[in-house]
N, C-alpha and C positions, 0 to 999 in steps of 0.2 A: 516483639515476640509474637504476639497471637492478639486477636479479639474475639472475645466468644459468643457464640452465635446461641440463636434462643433454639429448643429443643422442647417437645415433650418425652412427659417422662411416664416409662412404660413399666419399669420392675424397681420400687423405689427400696429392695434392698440391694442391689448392684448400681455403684456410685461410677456414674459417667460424666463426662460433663465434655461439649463441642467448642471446639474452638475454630478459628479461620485464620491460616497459616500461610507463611510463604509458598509459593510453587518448587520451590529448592529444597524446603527445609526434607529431613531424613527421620524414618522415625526414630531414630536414636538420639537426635536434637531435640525431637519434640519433648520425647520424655525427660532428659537431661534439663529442659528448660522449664520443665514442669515442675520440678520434685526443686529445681534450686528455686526458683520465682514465689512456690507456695508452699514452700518445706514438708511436701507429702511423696510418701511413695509410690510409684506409678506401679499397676500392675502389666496392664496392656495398651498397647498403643494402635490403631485404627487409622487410617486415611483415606479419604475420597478426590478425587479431579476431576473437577466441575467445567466443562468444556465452555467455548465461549458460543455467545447464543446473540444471534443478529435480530438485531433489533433497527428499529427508524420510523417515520411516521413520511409517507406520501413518497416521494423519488429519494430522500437523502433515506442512504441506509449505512450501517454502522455495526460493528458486535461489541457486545460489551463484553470484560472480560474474563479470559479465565480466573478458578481459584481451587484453593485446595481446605480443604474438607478435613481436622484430625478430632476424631474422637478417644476419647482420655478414659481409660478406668481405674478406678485406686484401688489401691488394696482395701480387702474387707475392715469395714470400722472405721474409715477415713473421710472426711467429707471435704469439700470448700467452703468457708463460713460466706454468705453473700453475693451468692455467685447464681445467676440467672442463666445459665447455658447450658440447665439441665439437663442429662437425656430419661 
């Protein structure tokens, strides 16, 4: 499903949390797999596409790859117990 990415956190009473998501997935998938994966209610769903960015060291060059970016917020009152991908 997702692995979540580290975040700081800017208004700790709006519950965010980032994750890194397939390049396909919809945000109606995200939240769908949100709310059955951690039995909370999503309030909104966010996404970013993170372009692929060339990288290499001397003549061999390379891009490493794209990724997609979704940012989760709960509803008020909700949190993830354990969960490090705070925003």
């Amino acid at each position: 499903m997702a692995t979540p990415r580290r975040a700081s956190a800017t208004n700790l009473d709006v519950h965010r949390y980032a994750f890194k998501v397939a390049l396909k997935a919809t945000k109606t998938e995200i939240k769908q797999a949100v709310e059955q994966q951690f039995n909370r209610k999503v309030a909104a769903v966010n996404t970013m596409t993170y372009k692929p960015k060339e990288k290499g060291a001397g003549t061999r060059r390379g891009y490493a790859s794209s990724w997609k970016k979704a940012v989760v917020t709960l509803e008020r009152g909700q949190t993830i117990e354990d969960f490090f991908g705070t925003v």
